[in-house]
C-alpha positions in Angstrom: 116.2 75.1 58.4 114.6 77.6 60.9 113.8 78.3 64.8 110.9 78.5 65.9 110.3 81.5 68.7 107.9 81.2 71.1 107.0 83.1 74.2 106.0 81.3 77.3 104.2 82.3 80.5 106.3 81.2 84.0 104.5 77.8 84.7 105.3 76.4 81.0 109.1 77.8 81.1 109.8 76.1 84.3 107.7 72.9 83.8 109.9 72.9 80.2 113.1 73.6 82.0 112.7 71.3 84.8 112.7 68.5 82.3 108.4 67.5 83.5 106.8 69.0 80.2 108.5 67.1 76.8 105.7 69.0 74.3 104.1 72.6 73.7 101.0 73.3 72.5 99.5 75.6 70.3 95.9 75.7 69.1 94.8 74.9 65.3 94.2 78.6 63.9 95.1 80.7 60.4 98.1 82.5 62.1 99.3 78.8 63.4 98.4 77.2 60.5 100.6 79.6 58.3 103.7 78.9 61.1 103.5 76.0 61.6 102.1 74.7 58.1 104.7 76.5 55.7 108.5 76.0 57.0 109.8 73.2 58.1 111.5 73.8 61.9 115.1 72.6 63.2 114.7 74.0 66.5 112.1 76.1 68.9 113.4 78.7 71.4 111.5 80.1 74.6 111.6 83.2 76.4 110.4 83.5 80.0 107.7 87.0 79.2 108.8 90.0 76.7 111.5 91.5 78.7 114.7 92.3 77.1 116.8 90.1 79.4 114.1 87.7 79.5 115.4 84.1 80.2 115.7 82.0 77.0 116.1 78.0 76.1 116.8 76.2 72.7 115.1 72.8 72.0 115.9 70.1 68.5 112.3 69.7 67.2 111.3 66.0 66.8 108.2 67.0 65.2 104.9 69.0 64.6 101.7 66.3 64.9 98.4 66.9 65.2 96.6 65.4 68.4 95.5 65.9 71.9 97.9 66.7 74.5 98.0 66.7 78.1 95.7 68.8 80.0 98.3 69.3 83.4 100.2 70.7 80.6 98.0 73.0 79.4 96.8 71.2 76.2 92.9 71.9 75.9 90.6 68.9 76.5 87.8 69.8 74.2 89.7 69.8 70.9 92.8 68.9 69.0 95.9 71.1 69.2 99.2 71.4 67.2 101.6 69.4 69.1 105.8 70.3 69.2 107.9 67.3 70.2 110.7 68.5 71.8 114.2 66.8 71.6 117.2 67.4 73.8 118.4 70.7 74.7 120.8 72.7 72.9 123.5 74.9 74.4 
């Protein structure tokens, strides 16, 4: 199985690492379709921005569903997203 990698701005790395935000979003597009579509996922990492000593954190995947998320997370209202469930935190 794979990791996913996946860059975050500040707001959705803290909200993530605090524990507050359980799911990440990412919109229904070719390049996402192709990620997300093709391999199955064990795990998703974040890094805090695209510096080399960026902070990072590993998350179990529970899933990839379609759906609507939650917009104080920064799911879009309009329209249906690809949803990542996230599970417990790995060391």
């Amino acid at each position: 199985m794979h990791t996913l990698h996946l860059t975050l701005k500040r707001r959705w790395y803290d909200m993530i690492e605090s524990g507050v935000k359980r799911e990440e979003y990412r919109e229904i597009k070719p390049y996402w379709n192709v990620r997300l579509g093709r391999r199955k996922y064990y795990a998703v990492c974040f890094r805090n921005g695209y510096a080399k000593d960026a902070r990072r954190m590993t998350f179990k995947l529970r899933g990839v569903t379609l759906g609507f998320g939650k917009a104080e997370w920064g799911a879009p209202s309009a329209h249906a997203v690809y949803v990542l469930k996230l599970g417990k935190r790995m060391p």
